[in-house]
C-alpha positions, 0 to 999 in steps of 0.5 A: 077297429076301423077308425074313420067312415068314409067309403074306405073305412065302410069299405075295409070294415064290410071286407073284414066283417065279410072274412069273419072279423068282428068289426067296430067302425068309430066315425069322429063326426055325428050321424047326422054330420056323416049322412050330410051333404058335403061343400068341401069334397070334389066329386068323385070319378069312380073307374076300374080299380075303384070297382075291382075294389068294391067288387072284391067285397061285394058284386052287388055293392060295385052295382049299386055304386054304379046304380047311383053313378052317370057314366063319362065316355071322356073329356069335354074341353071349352076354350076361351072362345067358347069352343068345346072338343071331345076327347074320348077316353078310349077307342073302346068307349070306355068311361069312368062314373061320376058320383056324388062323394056325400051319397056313396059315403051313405050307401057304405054307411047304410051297408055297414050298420046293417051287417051283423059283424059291424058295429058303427060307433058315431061321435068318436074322435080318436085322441089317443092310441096306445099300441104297446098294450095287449090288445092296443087301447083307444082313447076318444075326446070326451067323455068316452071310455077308453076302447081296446082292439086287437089290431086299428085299421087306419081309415081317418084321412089326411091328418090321421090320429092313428098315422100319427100314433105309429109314427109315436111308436116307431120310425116313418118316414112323413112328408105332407106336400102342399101345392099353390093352388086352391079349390072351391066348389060350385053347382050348375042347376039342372035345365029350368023349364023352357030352357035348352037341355040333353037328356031331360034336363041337363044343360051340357052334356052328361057323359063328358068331364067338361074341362075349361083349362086356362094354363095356371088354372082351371074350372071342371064339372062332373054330371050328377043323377040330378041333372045337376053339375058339380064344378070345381074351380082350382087357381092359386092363392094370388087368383082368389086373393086378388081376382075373387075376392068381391062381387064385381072382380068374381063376375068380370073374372068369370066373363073373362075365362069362362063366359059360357059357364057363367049363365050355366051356373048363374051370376048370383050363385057364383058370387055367393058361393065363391065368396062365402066359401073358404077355398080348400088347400090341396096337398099329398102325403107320403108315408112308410111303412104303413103299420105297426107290428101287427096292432096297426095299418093305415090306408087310404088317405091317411096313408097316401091323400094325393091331389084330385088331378087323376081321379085315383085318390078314392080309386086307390083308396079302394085299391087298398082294401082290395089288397089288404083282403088279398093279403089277410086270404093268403096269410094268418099272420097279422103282422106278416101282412101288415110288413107285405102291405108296407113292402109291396104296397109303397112303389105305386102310392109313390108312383100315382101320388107323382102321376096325380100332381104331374096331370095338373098340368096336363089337365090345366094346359097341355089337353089344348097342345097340338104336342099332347093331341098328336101324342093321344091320336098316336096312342089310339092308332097303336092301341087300335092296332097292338096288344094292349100288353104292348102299346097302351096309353098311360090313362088306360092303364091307370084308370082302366086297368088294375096295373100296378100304378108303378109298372105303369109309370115305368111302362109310360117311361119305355113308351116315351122314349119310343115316341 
């Protein structure tokens, strides 16, 4: 039983569907609420371990995803002033692939209901889960009847049910860290008729993650198939509590921080849309072990939800899968892959949660410090120049490898000192 689909659930049930396993995927939300847009959910970079992922359960999966993703070669930066500088993410013209979460949860979905060996089961929450019964029983909210698996595969986020029920029956060490930072999103239309615009209808460049970093806090957009942009602000309670909070303090804080996005997204959509909208928490997750004998395993988010600021939460989330099927393929034992999934696993969730809250800062400030410039200019003389198995930039080997998340950090750690 997969609880939970999102992409990692649809994803972890197509491997196992693919391996022979008879699946059943129980998604808490209807039909309808699953293949809906979501407000609440930053678009997702797709890069190297997201499509190592996909592609170790399907090649043409991975090229459908892409299909539906526009490519970003690196990072826009807007100043103040209204000042924009490319950063390019490689000297090679590697680039990570924007997508619309809500659209690649419906591509997923779509490939599992039409797998033979999956069946997706909607309008289930998962409220209880006895892992002392032989198999493993499953009780939903309402009037549903309890459900029996050999063994849960835990897909079901943040606040996971099934988390919580290994933790009921054994030892895990938990913690759920939040940061003073909130984020809400916004949407930057397509070009209008008349109106100055690349590509046929976007109205700044598709192929960038155009940043405006004010040091505590930050706007982003990523380019959607839609000529559209999906925007992200993230700033702290004190910021939407005081400077977001009406018509008139929304616009003057707007004009003051990013007065070229202003007209982009439009003054009335960005005073509706920030005040009808509730700002979402950020916060990570640090879980060990990961499974319970062998009745339970949970990934993804539920196992390692971490803040946006790499890009890696659905990337790592694919990772998961990509392992766990590696695992399955080398051993016949369930619960032997679940103790090497917890053991071999747990270093490089540890390792990107720690790299993902640390680019905050990064992203929000340092992408403007002559100290961080020289350091990124010095990297792409040295990767230009030595084996990339001897000089690479901590991003390349994070978001363009499929490194160990942990051997990278530490690799980074050697580099430093070097510089």
């Amino acid at each position: 039983a997969i609880i939970g689909g999102g992409p990692v659930g649809c994803l972890a049930a197509l491997g196992l569907a693919e391996r022979g396993f008879q699946v059943t995927m129980y998604e808490s939300r209807s039909e309808a609420e699953a293949q809906a847009p979501s407000l609440r959910s930053i678009n997702l970079a797709i890069s190297t371990r997201g499509l190592a992922g996909l592609s170790s359960v399907s090649e043409s999966l991975a090229s459908d995803v892409l299909a539906r993703a526009v490519p970003m070669r690196g990072r826009m930066i807007h100043s103040q002033r209204g000042d924009q500088q490319s950063q390019r993410y490689g000297a090679e013209g590697e680039c990570i692939h924007s997508v619309d979460r809500a659209r690649l949860n419906r591509l997923l979905l779509e490939r599992a209901q039409k797998h033979a060996r999956v069946e997706v089961v909607y309008g289930h929450k998962l409220r209880a889960l006895d892992l002392d019964a032989q198999p493993a029983q499953l009780t939903f909210a309402g009037a549903h009847g309890a459900r029996a698996a050999d063994l849960v595969v835990g897909c079901d986020g943040m606040h996971s049910a099934v988390r919580d029920s290994v933790a009921r029956a054994t030892t895990l060490d938990f913690a759920r860290e939040y940061i003073d930072s909130l984020y809400v999103e916004l949407s930057m239309p397509a070009a209008k008729p008349g109106q100055a615009s690349l590509e046929g209808g976007f109205v700044i460049d598709p192929h960038h993650l155009h940043i405006w970093p004010r040091h505590s806090f930050m706007l982003i957009a990523l380019p959607n198939p839609d000529k559209t942009f999906t925007c992200t602000l993230f700033a702290p309670a004190d910021i939407f509590e005081h400077h977001l909070s009406d018509p008139t303090s929304t616009i003057a804080f707007f004009e003051q921080h990013f007065a070229d996005a202003l007209p982009l997204i439009g003054r009335q959509a960005i005073v509706k849309d920030i005040l009808s909208r509730k700002p979402s928490p950020l916060a990570s997750v640090k879980a060990k072990p990961y499974h319970y004998a062998d009745k339970a395993i949970f990934i993804g988010d539920a196992a390692h939800a971490m803040l946006p600021f790499y890009g890696q939460g659905l990337n790592c989330g694919f990772e998961d899968v990509r392992v766990l099927l590696q695992l399955i393929d080398k051993h016949s034992s369930r619960q032997r892959n679940g103790a090497d999934y917890s053991n071999t696993r747990h270093d490089d969730l540890v390792a990107i949660c720690e790299l993902a809250k640390n680019n905050y800062k990064e992203m929000s400030s340092k992408v403007i410090s002559r100290t961080y410039l020289l350091r990124k200019a010095l990297d792409t003389v040295l990767m230009s120049i030595l084996p990339r198995s001897i000089w690479s930039s901590l991003y390349s080997m994070v978001t363009f490898s499929n490194l160990p998340y942990s051997q990278a950090r530490d690799r980074e750690r050697r580099q430093a000192k070097v510089v």
